[in-house]
N, C-alpha and C positions, 0 to 999 in steps of 0.2 A: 504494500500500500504506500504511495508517496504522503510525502507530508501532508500537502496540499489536502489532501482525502482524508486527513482525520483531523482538518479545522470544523469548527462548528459554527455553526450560524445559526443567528439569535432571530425570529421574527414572532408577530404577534398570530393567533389566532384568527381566521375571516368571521366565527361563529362567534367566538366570548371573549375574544381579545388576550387568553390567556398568552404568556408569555410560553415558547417554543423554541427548542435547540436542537438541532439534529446538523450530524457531520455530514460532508463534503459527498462523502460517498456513499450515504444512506441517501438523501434526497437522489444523486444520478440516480441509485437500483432499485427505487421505489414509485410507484405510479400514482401512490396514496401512503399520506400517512397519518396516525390518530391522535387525532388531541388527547391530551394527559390531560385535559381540566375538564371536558366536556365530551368528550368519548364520541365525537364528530370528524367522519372521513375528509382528509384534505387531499386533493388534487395536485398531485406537483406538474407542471405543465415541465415535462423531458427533456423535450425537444429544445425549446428555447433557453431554460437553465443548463443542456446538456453543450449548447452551443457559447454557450457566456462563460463556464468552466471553463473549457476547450481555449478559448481565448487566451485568461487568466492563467493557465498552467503554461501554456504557451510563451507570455510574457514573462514570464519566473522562469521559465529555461532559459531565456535568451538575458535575462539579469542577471543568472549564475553563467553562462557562458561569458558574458563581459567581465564581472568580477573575475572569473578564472585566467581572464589575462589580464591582468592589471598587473600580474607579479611580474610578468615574463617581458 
């Protein structure tokens, strides 16, 4: 698992507003996930969160590719 995939994001509930944390790589593998306050199914749209990761992981390789020459 890359690092990237075991950060977690904080957002609120669409039903009760309860506050929700689920990692990087539970929201990619899940098409639904369940409120812990309200026990109400949430929709993770894949597609478009699958593609805005895709980006972000993207960009963190190519900042660790530039750090890695910085020395040389």
């Amino acid at each position: 698992m890359d690092t990237f995939d075991s950060q977690r994001i904080e957002f609120p509930c669409p039903h009760c507003s309860g506050k929700l944390a689920q990692s990087v790589a539970e929201l990619e593998s899940h098409e639904h996930i369940t409120c812990r306050h309200c026990g109400q199914a949430i929709a993770v749209d894949a597609t478009q969160f699958k593609a805005e990761i895709a980006k972000a992981k993207q960009a963190l390789a190519q900042f660790r590719q530039a750090i890695s020459r910085l020395g040389k």
